[in-house]
N, C-alpha and C positions, 0 to 999 in steps of 0.2 A: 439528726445531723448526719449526712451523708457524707462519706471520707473514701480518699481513694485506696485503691488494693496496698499503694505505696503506705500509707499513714497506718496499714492494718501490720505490712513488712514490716515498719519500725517497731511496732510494738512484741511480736514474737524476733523478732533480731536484737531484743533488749532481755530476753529469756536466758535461762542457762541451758544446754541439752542433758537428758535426750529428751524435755521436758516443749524443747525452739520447734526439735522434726517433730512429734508428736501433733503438738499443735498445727502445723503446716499439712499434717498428712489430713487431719479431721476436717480442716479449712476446705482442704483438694475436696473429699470425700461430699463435703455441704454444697459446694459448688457443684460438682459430680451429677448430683442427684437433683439438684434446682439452679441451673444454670444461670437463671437472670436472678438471683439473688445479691440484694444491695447487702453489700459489705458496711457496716456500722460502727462507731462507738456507743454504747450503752453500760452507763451504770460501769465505766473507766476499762471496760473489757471491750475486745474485739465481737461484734456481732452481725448478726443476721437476718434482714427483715425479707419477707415472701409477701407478696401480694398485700402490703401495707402491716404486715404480723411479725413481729420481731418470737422468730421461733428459736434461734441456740444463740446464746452467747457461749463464751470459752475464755478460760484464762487458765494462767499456770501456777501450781500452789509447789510450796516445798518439794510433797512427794510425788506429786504429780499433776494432771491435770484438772478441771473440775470443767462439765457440759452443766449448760444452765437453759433448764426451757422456759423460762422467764414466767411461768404459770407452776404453783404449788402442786395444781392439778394434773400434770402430766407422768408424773414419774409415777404415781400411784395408783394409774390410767394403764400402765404399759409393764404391772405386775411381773412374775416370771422371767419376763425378758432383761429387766433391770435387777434381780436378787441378787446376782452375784458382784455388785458395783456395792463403793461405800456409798451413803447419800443422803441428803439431810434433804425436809421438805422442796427447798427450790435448787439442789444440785446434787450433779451422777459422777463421783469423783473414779477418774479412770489411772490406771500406773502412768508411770511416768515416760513409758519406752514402749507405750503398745495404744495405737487409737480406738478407739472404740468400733466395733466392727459396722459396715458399712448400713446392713441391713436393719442394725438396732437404732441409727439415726435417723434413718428414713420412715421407722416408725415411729421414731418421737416428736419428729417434726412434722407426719401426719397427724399424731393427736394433737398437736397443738393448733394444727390448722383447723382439725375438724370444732374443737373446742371454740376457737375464736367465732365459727360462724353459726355459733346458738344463741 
């Protein structure tokens, strides 16, 4: 289901901060990196599909945020890079006042592309 950037706004404008910017800066940051990215609902969160590949969702928990690359396979994929996040098989939970840095989403969302197309 495809939704516009507007219906993505209400759902992080229904956030409490610093939990709303967070989410809004990682949103910037996804867009950033893969411009024609379809902005999505999936599984009740704000998401992201690339080239028919729904690579990050995101949503806001209590203490912070949680990045969701929608494949169990991803995070375990991108070793090292992901140790210092909390994170359960299909999510990389990040603080509440800080996005996850640009260059560790650009690798997560290439593994996950790379993964889709085997």
């Amino acid at each position: 289901m495809h939704m516009s950037s507007a219906d993505i706004d209400a759902y992080f404008a229904a956030q409490v901060e610093p939990q709303r910017s967070t989410l809004e800066a990682t949103r910037a940051i996804i867009l950033e990196l893969y411009p024609d990215a379809q902005q999505t609902i999936s599984y009740g969160m704000p998401a992201f599909t690339v080239d028919g590949v729904i690579v990050a969702g995101l949503a806001a928990t209590k203490k912070g945020i949680s990045y969701y690359p929608h494949s169990g396979q991803v995070l375990p994929a991108a070793g090292q890079a992901v140790a210092a996040y909390g994170q359960t098989k299909g999510a990389l939970h990040a603080p509440a006042d800080k996005p996850l840095p640009k260059e560790l989403i650009a690798q997560l969302i290439d593994i996950k592309l790379a993964q889709s197309q085997k």
